[in-house]
C-alpha positions in Angstrom: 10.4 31.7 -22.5 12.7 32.4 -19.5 14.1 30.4 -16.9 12.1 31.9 -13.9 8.6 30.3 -12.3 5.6 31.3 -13.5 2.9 31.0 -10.9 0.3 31.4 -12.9 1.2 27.9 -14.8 3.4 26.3 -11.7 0.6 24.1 -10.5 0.0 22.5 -13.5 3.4 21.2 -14.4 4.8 17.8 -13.3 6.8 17.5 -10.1 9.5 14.8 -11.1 13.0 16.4 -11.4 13.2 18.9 -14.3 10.2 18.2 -16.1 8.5 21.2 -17.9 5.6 18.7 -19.1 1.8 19.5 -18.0 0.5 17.4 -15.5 -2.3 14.8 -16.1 -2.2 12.6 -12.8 -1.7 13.6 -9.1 -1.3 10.9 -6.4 -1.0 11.2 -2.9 2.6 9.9 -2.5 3.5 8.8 1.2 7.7 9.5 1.8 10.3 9.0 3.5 12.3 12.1 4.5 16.1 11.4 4.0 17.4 13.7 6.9 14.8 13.2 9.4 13.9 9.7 9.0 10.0 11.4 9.4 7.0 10.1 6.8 5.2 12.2 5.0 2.6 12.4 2.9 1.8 14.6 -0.2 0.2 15.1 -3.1 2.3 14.9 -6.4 1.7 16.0 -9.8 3.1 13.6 -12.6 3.3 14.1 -16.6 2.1 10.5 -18.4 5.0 9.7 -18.5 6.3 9.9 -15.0 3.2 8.7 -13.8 3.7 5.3 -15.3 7.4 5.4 -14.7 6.6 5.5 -10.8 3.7 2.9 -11.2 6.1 0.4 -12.8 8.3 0.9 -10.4 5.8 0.6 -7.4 4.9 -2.5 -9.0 8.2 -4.1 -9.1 9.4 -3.1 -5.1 6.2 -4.9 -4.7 6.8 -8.0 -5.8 10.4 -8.3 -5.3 9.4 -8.7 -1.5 
């Protein structure tokens, strides 16, 4: 396999920070732009495993308010 994109399998793949997993969720994540300050909203692809990663951690900056 080499280290270059594929497009033909890029959309399926998960979006969190070097994972090669396939995607099995997509949310529609609203952010918080570092440099501008701006919020944004887009749709994310996560792996399982990410996916529940980020819900656990949604979950806990909720209640620690």
């Amino acid at each position: 396999m080499t280290s270059s994109t594929d497009p033909a399998t890029d959309h399926m793949l998960c979006m969190a920070v070097d994972c090669k997993a396939i995607a099995t969720k997509q949310v529609l994540c609203e952010m918080v732009m570092e440099k501008t300050g701006k919020t944004e909203r887009h749709k994310i692809r996560f792996c399982e495993d990410h996916y529940l990663r980020q819900m656990a951690y949604q979950y806990a900056m909720e209640h620690k308010k």
